[in-house]
C-alpha atoms as an extended CHARMM CRD file, in Angstrom:
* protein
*
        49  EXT
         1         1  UNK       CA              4.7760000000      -26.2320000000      -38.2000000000  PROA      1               0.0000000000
         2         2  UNK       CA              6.7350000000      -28.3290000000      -36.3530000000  PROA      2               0.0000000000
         3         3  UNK       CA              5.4360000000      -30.6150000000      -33.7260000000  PROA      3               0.0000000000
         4         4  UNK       CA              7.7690000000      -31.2040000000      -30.5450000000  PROA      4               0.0000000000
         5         5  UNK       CA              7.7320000000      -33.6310000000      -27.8690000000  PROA      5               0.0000000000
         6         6  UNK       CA              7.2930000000      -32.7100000000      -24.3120000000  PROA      6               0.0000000000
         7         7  UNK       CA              8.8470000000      -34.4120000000      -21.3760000000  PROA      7               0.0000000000
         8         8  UNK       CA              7.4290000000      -35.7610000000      -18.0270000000  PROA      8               0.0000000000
         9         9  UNK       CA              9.2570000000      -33.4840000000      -16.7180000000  PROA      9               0.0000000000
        10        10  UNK       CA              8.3650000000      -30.2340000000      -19.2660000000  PROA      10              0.0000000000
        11        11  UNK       CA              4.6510000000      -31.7020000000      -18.5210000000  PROA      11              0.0000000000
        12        12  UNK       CA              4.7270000000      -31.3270000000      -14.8990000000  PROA      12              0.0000000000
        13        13  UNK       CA              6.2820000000      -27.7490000000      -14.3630000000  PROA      13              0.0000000000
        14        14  UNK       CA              3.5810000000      -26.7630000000      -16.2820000000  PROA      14              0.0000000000
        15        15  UNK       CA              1.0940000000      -28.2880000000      -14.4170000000  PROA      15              0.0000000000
        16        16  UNK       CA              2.7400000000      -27.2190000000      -11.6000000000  PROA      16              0.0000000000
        17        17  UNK       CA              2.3360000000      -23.2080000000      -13.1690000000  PROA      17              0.0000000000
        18        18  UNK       CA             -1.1300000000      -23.5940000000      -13.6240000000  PROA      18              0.0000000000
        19        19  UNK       CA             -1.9200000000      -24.8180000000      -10.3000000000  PROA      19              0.0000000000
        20        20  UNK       CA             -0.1970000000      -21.5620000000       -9.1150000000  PROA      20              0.0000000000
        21        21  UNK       CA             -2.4250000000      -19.2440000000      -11.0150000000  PROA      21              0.0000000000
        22        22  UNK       CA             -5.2020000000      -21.2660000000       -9.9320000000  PROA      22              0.0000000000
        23        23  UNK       CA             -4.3130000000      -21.3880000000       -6.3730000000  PROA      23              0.0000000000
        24        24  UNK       CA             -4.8390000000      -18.0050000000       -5.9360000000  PROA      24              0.0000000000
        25        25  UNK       CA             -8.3270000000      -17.1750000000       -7.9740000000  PROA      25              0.0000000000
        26        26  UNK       CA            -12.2300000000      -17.0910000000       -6.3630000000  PROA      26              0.0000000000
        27        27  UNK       CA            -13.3150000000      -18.5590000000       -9.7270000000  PROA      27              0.0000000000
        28        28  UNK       CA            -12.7710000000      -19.9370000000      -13.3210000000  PROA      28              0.0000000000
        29        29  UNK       CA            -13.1710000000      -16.6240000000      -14.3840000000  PROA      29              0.0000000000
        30        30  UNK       CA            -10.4340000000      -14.8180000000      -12.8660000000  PROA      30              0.0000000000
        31        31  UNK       CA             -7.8270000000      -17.6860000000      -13.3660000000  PROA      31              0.0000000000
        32        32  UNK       CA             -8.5160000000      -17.4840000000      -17.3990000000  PROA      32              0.0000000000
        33        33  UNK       CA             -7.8540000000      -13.8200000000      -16.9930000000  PROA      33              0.0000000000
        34        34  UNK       CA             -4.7260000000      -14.1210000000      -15.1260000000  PROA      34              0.0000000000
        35        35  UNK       CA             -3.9360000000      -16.8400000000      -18.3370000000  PROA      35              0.0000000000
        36        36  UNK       CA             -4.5340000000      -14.2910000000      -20.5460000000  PROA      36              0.0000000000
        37        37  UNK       CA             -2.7890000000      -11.9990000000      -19.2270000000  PROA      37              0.0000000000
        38        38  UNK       CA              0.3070000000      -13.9000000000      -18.9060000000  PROA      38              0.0000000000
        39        39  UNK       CA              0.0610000000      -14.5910000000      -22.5690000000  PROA      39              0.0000000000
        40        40  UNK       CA             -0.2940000000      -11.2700000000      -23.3280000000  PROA      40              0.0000000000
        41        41  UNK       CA              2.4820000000      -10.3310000000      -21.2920000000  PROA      41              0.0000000000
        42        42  UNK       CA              4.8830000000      -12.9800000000      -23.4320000000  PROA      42              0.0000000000
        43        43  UNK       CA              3.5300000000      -12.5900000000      -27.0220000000  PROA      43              0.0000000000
        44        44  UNK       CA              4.5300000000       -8.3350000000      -26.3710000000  PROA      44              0.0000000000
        45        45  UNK       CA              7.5510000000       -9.4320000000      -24.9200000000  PROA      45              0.0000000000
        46        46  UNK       CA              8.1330000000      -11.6320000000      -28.0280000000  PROA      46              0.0000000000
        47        47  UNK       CA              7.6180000000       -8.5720000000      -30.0560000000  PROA      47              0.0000000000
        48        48  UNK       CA             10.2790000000       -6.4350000000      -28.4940000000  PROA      48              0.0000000000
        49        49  UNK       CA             12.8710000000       -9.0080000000      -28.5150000000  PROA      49              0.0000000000
């Protein structure tokens, strides 16, 4: 596996995603729903590609 370096700019659009997804959930529970979800969403993507 190899292990990649992230930017300070790769590091804040993704804190930047997550804060969207959390924005918009009642509680913890529904925002690590919505995370899985989008994961889901990627890794079949991934698959089709």
């Amino acid at each position: 596996m190899e292990v990649g370096f992230m930017t300070d700019r790769q590091y804040d659009g993704i804190l930047q995603m997550i804060e969207m997804i959390i924005d918009g959930c009642k509680d913890l529970n529904e925002a690590k729903r919505k995370i899985a979800e989008l994961r889901k969403d990627k890794n079949e993507k991934g698959k089709t590609e």
